[in-house]
Backbone as XML, in Angstrom:
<?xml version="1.0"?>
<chain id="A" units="angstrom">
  <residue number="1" name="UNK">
    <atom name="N" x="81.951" y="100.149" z="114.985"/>
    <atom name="CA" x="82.180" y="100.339" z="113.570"/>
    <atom name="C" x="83.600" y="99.915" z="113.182"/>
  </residue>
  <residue number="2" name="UNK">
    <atom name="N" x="84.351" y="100.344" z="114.059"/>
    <atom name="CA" x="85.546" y="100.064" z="114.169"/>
    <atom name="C" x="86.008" y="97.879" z="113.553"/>
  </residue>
  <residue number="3" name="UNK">
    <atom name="N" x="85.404" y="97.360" z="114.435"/>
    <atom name="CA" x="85.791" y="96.148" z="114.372"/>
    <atom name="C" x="84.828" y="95.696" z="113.129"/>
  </residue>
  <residue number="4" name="UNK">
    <atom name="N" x="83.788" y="96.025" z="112.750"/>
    <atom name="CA" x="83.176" y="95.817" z="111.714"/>
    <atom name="C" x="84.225" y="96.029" z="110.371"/>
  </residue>
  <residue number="5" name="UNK">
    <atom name="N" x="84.939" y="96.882" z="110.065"/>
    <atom name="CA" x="85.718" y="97.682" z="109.274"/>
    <atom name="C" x="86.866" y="96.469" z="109.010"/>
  </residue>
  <residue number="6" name="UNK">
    <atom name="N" x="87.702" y="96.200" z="110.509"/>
    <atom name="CA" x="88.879" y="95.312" z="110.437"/>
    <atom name="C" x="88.313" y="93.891" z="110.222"/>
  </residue>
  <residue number="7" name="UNK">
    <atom name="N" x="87.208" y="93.188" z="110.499"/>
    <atom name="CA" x="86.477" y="92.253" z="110.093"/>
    <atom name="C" x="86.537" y="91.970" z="108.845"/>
  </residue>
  <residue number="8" name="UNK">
    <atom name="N" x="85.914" y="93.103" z="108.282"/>
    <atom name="CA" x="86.183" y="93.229" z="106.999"/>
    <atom name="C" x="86.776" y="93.153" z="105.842"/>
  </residue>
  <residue number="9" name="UNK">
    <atom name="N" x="87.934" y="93.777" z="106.214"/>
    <atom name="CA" x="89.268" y="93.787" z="105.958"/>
    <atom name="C" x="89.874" y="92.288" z="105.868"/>
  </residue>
  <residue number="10" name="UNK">
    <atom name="N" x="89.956" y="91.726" z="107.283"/>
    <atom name="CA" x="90.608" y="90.434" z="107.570"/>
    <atom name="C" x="89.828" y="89.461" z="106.252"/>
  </residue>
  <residue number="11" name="UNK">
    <atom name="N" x="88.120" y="89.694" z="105.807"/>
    <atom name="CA" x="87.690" y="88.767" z="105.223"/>
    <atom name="C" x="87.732" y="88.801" z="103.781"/>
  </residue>
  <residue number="12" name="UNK">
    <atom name="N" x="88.538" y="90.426" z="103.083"/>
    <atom name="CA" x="88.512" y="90.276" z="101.896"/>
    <atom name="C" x="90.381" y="90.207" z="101.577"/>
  </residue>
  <residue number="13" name="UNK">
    <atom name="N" x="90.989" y="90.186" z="102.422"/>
    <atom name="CA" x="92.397" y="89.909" z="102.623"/>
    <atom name="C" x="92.372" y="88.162" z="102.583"/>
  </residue>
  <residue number="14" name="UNK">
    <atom name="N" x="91.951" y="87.254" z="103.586"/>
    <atom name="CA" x="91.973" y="86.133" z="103.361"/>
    <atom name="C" x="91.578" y="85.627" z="102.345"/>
  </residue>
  <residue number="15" name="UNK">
    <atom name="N" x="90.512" y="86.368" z="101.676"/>
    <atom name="CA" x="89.903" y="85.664" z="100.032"/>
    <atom name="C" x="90.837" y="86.150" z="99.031"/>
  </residue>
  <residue number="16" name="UNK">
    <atom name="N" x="91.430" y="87.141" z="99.201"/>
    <atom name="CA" x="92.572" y="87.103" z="98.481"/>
    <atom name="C" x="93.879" y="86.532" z="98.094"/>
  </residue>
  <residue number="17" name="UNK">
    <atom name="N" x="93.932" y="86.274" z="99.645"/>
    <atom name="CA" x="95.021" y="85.039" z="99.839"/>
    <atom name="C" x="94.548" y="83.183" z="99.251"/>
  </residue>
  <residue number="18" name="UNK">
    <atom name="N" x="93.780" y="83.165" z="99.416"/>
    <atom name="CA" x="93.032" y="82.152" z="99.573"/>
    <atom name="C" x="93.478" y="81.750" z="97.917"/>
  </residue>
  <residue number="19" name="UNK">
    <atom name="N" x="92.503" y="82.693" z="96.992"/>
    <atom name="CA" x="92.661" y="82.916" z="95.649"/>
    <atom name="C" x="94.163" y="82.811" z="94.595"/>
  </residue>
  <residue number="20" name="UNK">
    <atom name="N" x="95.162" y="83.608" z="95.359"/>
    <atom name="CA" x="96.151" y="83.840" z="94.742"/>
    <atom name="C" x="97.005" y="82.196" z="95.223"/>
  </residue>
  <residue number="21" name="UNK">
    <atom name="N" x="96.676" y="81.702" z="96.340"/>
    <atom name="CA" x="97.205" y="80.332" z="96.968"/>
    <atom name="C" x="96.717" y="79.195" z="96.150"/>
  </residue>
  <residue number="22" name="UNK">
    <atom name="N" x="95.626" y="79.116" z="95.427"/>
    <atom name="CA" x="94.792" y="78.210" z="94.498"/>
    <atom name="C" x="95.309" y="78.429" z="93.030"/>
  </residue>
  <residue number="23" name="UNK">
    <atom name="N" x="95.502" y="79.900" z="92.654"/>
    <atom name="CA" x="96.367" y="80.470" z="90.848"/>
    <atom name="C" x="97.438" y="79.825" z="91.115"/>
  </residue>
  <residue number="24" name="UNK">
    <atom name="N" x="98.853" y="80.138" z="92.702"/>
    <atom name="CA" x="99.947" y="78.908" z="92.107"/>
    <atom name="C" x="100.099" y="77.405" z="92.053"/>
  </residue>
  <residue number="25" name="UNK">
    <atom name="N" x="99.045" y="76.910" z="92.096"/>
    <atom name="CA" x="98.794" y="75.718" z="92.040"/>
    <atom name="C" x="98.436" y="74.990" z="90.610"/>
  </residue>
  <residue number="26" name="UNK">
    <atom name="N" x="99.257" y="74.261" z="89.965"/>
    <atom name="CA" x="99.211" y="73.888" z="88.561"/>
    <atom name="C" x="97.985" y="73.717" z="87.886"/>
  </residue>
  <residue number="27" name="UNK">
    <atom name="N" x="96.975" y="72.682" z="88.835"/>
    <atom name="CA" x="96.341" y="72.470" z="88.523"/>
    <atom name="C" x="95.073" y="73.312" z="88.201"/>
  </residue>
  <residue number="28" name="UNK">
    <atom name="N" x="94.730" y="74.721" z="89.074"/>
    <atom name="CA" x="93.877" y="75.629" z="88.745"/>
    <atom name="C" x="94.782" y="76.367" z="87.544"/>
  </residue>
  <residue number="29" name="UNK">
    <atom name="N" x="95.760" y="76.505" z="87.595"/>
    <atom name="CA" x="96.316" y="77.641" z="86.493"/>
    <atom name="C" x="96.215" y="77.391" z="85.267"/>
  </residue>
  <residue number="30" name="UNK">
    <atom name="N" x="95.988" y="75.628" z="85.102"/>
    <atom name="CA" x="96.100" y="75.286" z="83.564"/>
    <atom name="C" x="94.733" y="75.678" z="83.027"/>
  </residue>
  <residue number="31" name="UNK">
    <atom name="N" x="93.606" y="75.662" z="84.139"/>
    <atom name="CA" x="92.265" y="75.462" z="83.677"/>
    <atom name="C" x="91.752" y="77.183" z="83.694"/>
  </residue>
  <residue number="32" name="UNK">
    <atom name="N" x="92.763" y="78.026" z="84.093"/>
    <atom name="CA" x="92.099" y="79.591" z="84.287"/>
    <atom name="C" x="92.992" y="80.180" z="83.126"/>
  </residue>
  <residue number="33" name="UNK">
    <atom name="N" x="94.462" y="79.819" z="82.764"/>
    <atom name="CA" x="95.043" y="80.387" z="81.562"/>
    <atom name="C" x="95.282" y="79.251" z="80.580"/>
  </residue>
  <residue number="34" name="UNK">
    <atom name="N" x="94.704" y="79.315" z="79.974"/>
    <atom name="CA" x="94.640" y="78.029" z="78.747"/>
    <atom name="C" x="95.871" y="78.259" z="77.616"/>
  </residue>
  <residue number="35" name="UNK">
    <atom name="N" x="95.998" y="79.385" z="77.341"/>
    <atom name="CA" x="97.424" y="80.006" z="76.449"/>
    <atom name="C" x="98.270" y="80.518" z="76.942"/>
  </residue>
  <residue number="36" name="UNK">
    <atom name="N" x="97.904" y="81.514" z="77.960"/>
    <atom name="CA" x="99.011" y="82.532" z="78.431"/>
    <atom name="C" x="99.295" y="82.070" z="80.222"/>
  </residue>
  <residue number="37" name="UNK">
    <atom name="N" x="100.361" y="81.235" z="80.260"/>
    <atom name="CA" x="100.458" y="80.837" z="81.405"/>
    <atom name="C" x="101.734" y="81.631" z="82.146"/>
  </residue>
  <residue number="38" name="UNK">
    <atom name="N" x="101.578" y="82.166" z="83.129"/>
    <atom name="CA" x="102.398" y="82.960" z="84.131"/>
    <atom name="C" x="103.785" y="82.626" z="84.371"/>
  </residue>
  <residue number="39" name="UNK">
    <atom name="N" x="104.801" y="82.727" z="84.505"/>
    <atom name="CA" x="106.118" y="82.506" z="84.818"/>
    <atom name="C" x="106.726" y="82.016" z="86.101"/>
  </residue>
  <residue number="40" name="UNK">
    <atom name="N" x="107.850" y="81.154" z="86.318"/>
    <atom name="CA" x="107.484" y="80.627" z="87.652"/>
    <atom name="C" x="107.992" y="81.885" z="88.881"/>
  </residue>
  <residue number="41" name="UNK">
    <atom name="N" x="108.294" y="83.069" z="87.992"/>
    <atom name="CA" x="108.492" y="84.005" z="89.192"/>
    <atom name="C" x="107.473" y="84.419" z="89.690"/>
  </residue>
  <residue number="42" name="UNK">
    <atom name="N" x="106.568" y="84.743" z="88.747"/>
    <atom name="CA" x="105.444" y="84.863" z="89.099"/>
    <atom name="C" x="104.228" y="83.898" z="90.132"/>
  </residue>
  <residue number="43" name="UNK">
    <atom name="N" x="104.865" y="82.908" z="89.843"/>
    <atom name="CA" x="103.814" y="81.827" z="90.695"/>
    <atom name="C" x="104.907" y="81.931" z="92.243"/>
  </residue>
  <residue number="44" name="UNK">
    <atom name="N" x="106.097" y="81.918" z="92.024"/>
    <atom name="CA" x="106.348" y="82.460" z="93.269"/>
    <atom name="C" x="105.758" y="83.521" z="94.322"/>
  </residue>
  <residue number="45" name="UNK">
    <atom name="N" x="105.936" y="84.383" z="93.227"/>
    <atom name="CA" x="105.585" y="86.259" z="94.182"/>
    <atom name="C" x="103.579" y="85.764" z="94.140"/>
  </residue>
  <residue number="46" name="UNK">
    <atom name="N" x="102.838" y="84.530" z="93.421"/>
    <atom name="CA" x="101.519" y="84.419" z="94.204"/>
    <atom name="C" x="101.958" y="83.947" z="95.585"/>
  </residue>
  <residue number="47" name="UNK">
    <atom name="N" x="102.406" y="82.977" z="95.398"/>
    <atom name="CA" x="102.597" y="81.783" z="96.596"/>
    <atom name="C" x="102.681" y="83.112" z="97.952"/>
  </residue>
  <residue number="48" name="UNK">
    <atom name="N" x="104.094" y="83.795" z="97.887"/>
    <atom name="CA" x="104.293" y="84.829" z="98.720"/>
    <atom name="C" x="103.507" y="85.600" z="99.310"/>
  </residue>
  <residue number="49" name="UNK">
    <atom name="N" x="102.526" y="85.997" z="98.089"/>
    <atom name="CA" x="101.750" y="87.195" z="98.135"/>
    <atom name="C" x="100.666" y="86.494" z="99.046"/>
  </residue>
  <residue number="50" name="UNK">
    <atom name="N" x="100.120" y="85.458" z="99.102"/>
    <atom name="CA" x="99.160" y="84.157" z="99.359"/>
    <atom name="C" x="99.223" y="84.390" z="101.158"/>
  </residue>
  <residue number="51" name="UNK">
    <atom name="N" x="100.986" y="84.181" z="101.177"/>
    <atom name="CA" x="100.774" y="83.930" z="102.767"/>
    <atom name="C" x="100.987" y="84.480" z="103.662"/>
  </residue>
  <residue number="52" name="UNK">
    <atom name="N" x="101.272" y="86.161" z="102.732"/>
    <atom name="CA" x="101.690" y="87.482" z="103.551"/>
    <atom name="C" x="100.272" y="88.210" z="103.662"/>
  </residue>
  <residue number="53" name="UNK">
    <atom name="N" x="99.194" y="87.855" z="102.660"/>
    <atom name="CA" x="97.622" y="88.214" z="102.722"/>
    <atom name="C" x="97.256" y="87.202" z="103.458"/>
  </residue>
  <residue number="54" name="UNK">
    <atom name="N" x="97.359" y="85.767" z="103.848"/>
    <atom name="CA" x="96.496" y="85.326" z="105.167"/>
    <atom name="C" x="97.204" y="85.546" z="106.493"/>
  </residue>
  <residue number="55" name="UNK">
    <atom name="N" x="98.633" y="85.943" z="106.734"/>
    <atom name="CA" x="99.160" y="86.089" z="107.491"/>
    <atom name="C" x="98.407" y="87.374" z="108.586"/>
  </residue>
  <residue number="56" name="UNK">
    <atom name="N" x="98.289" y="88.267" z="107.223"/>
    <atom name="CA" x="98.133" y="89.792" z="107.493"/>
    <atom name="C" x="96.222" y="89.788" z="108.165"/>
  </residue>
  <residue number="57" name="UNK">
    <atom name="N" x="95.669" y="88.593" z="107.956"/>
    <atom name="CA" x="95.040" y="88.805" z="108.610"/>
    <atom name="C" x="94.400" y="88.257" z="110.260"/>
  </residue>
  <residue number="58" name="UNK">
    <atom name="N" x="95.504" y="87.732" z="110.436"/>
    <atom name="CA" x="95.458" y="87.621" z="112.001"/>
    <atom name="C" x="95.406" y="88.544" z="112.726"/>
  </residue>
  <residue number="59" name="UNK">
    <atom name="N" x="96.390" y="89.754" z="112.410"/>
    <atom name="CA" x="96.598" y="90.670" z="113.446"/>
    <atom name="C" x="95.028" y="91.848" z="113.081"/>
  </residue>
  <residue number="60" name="UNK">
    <atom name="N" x="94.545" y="91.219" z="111.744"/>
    <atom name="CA" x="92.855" y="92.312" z="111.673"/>
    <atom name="C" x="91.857" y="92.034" z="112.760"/>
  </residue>
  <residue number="61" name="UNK">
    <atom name="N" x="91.977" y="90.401" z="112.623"/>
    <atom name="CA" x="90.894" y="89.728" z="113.437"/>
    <atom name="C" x="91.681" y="89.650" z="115.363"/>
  </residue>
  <residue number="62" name="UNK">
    <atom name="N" x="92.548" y="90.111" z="115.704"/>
    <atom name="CA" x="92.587" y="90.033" z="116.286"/>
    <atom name="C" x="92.761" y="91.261" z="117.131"/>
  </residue>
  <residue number="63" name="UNK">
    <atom name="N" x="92.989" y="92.528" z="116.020"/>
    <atom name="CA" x="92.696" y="93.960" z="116.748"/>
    <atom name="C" x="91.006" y="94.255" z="116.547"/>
  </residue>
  <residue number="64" name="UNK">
    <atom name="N" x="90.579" y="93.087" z="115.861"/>
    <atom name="CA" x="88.992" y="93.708" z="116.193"/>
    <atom name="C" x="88.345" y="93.242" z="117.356"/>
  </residue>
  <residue number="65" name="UNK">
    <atom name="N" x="88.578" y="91.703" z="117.673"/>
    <atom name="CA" x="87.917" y="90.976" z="118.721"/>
    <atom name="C" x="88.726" y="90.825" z="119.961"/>
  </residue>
  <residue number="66" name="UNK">
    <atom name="N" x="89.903" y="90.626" z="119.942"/>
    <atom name="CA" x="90.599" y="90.453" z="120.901"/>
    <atom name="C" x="91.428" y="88.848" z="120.861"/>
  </residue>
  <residue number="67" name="UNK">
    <atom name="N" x="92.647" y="88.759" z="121.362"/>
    <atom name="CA" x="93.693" y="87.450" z="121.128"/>
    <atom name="C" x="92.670" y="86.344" z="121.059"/>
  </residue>
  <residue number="68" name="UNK">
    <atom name="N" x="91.883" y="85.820" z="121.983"/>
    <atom name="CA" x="91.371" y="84.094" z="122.224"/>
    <atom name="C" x="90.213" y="84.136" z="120.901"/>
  </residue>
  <residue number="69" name="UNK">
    <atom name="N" x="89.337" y="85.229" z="120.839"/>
    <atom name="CA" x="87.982" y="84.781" z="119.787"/>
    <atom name="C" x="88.397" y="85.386" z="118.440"/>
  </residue>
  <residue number="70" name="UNK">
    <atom name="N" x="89.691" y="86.412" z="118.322"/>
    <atom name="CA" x="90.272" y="87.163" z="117.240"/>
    <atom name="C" x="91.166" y="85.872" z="116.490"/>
  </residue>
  <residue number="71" name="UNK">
    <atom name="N" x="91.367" y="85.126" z="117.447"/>
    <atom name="CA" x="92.225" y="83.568" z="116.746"/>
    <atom name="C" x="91.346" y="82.741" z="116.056"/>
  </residue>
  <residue number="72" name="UNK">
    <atom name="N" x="90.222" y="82.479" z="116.749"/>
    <atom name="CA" x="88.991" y="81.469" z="116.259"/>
    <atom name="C" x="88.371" y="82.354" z="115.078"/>
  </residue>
  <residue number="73" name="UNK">
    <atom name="N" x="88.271" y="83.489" z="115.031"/>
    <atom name="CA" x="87.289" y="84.094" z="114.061"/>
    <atom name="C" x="88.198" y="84.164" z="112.592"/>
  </residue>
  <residue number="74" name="UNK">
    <atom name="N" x="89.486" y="84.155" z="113.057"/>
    <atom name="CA" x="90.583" y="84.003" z="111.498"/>
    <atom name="C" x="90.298" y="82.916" z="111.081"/>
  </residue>
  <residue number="75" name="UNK">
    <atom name="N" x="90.440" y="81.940" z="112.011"/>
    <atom name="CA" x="90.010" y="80.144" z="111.372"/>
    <atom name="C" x="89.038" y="80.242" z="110.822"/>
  </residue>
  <residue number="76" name="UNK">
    <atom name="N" x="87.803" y="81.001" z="111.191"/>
    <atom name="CA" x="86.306" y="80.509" z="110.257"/>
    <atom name="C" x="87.014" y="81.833" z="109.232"/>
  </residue>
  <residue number="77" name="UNK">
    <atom name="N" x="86.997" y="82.477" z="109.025"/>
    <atom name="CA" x="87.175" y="83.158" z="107.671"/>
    <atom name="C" x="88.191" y="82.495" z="107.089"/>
  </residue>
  <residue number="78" name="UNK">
    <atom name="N" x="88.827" y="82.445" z="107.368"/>
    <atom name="CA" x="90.373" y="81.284" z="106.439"/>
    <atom name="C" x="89.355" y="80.701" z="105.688"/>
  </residue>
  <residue number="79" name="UNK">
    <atom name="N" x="88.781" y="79.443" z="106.324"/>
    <atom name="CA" x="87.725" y="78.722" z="105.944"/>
    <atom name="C" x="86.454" y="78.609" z="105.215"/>
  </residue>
  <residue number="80" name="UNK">
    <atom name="N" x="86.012" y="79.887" z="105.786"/>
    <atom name="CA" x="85.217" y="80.465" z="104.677"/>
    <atom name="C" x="85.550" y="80.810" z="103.434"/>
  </residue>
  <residue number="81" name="UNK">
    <atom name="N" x="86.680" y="81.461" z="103.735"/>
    <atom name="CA" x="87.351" y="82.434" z="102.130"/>
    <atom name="C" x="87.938" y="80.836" z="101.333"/>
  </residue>
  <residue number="82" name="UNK">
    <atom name="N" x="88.507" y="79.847" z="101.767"/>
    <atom name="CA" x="88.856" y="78.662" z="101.233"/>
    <atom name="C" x="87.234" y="78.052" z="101.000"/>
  </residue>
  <residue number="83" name="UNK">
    <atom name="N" x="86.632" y="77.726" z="100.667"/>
    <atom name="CA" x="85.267" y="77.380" z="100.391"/>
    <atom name="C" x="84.970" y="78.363" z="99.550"/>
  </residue>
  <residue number="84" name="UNK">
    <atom name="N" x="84.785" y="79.780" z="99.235"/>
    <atom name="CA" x="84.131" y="80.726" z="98.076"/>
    <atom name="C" x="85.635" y="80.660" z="97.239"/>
  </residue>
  <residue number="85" name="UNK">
    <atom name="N" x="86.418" y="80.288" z="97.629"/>
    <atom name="CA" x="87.419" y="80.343" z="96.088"/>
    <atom name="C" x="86.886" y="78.762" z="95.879"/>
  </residue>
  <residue number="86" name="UNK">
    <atom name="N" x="87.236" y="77.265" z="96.572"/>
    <atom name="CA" x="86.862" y="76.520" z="95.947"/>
    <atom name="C" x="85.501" y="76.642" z="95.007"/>
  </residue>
  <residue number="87" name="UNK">
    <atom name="N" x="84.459" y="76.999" z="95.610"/>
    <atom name="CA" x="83.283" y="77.209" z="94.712"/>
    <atom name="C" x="83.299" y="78.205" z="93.168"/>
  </residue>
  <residue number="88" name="UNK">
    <atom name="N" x="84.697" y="79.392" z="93.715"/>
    <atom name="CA" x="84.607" y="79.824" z="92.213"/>
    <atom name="C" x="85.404" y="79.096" z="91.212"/>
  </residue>
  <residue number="89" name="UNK">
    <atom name="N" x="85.845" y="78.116" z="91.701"/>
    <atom name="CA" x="86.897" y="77.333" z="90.939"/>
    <atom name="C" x="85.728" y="76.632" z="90.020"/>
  </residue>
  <residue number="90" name="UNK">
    <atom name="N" x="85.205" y="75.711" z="90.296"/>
    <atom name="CA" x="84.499" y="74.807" z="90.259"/>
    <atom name="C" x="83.238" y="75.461" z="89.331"/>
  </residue>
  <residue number="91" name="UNK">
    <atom name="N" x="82.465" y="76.777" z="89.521"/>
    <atom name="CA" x="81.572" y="77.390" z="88.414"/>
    <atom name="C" x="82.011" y="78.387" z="87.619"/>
  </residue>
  <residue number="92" name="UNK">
    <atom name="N" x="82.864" y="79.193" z="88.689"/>
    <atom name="CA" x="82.869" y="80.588" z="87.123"/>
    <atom name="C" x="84.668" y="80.828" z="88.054"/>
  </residue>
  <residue number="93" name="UNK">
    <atom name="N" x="85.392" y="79.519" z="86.945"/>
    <atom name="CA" x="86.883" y="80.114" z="87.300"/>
    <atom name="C" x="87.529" y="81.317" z="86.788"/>
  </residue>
  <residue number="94" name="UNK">
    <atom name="N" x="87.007" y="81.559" z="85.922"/>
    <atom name="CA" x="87.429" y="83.083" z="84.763"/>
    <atom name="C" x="87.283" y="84.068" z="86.253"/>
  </residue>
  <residue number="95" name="UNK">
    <atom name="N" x="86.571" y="84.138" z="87.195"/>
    <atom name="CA" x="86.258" y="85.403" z="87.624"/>
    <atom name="C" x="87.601" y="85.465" z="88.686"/>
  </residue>
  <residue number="96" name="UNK">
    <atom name="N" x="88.594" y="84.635" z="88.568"/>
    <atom name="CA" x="89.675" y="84.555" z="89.606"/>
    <atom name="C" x="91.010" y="85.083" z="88.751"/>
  </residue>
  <residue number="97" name="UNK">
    <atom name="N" x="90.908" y="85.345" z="87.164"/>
    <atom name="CA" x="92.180" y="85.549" z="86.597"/>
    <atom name="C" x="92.522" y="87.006" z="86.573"/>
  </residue>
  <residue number="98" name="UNK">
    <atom name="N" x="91.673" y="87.904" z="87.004"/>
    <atom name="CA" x="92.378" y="88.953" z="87.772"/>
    <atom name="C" x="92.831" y="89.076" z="88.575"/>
  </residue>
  <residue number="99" name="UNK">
    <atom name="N" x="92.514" y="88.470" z="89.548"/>
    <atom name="CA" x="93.814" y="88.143" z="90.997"/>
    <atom name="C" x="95.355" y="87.871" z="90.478"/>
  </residue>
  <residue number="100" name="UNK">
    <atom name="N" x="95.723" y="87.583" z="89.638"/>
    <atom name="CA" x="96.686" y="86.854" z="89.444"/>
    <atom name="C" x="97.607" y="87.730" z="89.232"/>
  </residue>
  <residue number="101" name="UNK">
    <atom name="N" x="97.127" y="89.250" z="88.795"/>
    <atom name="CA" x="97.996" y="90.065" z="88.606"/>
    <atom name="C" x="98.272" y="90.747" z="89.928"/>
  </residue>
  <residue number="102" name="UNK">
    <atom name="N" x="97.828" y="90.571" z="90.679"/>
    <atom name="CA" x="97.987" y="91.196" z="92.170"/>
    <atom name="C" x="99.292" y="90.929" z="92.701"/>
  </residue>
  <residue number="103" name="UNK">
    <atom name="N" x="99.919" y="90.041" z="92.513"/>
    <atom name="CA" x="101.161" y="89.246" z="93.419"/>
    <atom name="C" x="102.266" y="90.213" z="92.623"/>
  </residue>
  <residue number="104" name="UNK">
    <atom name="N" x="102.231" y="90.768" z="91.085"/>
    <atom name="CA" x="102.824" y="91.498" z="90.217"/>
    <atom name="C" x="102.509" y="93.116" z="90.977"/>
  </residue>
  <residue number="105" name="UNK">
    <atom name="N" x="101.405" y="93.717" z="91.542"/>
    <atom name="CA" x="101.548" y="94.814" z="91.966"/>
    <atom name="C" x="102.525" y="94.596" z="93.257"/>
  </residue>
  <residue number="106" name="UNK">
    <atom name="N" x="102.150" y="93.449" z="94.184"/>
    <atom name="CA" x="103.517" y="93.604" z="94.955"/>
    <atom name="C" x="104.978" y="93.507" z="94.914"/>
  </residue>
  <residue number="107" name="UNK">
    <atom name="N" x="105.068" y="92.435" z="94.294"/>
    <atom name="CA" x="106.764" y="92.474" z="93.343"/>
    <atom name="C" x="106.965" y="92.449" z="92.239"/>
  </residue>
  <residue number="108" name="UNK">
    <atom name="N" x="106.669" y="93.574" z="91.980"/>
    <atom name="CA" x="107.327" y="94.095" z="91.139"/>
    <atom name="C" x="108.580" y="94.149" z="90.507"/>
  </residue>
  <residue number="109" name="UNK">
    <atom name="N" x="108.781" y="93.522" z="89.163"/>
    <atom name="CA" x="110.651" y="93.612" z="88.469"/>
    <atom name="C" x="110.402" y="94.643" z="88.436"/>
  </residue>
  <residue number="110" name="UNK">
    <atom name="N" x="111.540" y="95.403" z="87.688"/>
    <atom name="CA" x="112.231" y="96.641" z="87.301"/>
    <atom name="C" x="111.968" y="96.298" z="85.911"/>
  </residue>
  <residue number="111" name="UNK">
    <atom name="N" x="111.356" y="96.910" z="85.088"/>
    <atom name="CA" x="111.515" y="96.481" z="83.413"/>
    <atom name="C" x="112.440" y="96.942" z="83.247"/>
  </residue>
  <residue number="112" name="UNK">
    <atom name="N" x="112.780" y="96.687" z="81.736"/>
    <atom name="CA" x="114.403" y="97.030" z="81.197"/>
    <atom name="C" x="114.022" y="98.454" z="80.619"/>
  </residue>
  <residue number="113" name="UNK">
    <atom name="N" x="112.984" y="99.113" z="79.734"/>
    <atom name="CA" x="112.812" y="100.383" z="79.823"/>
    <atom name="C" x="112.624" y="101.626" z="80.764"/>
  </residue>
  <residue number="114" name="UNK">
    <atom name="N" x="112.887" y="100.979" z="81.817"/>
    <atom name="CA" x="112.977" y="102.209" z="83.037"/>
    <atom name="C" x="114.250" y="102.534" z="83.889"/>
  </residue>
  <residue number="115" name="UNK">
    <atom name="N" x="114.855" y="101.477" z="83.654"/>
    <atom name="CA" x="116.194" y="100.592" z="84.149"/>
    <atom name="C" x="117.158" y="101.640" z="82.804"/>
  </residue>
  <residue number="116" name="UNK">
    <atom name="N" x="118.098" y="102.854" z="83.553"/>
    <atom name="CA" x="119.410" y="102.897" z="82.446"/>
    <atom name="C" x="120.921" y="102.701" z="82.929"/>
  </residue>
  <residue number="117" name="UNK">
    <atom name="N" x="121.495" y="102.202" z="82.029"/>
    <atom name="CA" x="122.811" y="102.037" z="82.275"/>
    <atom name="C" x="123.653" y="103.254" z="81.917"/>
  </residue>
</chain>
């Protein structure tokens, strides 16, 4: 159950990454925010957020299966999760512009109303 769980994990972590790695990319962002386009700090903290969520899932797939097939099994999910974002690109891109705020729950500014001098 155990490795089922971190499997898991590793495969909705990489689609996340996957996703937020495709939003800083100009060319999906123009076609998912048509008015309200993101800031380049923001396309930073995706980019970041992108490769600290596929990063993060090596060490899933590899405390579930073990180092040699826990390496190969990240590659097919990488791969996989890169294939279901291309495909949501391509039919229903709207369903990816909530991700975008995700990279904002991790870095977080300080607004100026919480912030006193």
């Amino acid at each position: 159950m155990r490795e089922v769980l971190l499997m898991l994990a590793a495969g909705v972590v990489l689609l996340l990454g996957m996703a937020l790695l495709a939003l800083s990319q100009e060319r999906h962002r123009d076609r998912i925010f048509i008015s309200n386009r993101p800031a380049a700090l923001d396309i930073r903290a995706q980019r970041a957020t992108a490769f600290i969520a596929t990063g993060l899932g090596l060490p899933a797939c590899i405390a579930s299966q073990g180092a040699s097939f826990g390496s190969l099994l990240w590659l097919l999910l990488l791969s996989a999760a890169a294939l279901a974002v291309a495909l949501t690109l391509t039919w229903r891109p709207q369903w990816l512009r909530p991700l975008a705020g995700a990279a904002r729950i991790v870095f977080q500014r300080p607004s100026a109303s919480t912030s006193r001098s």
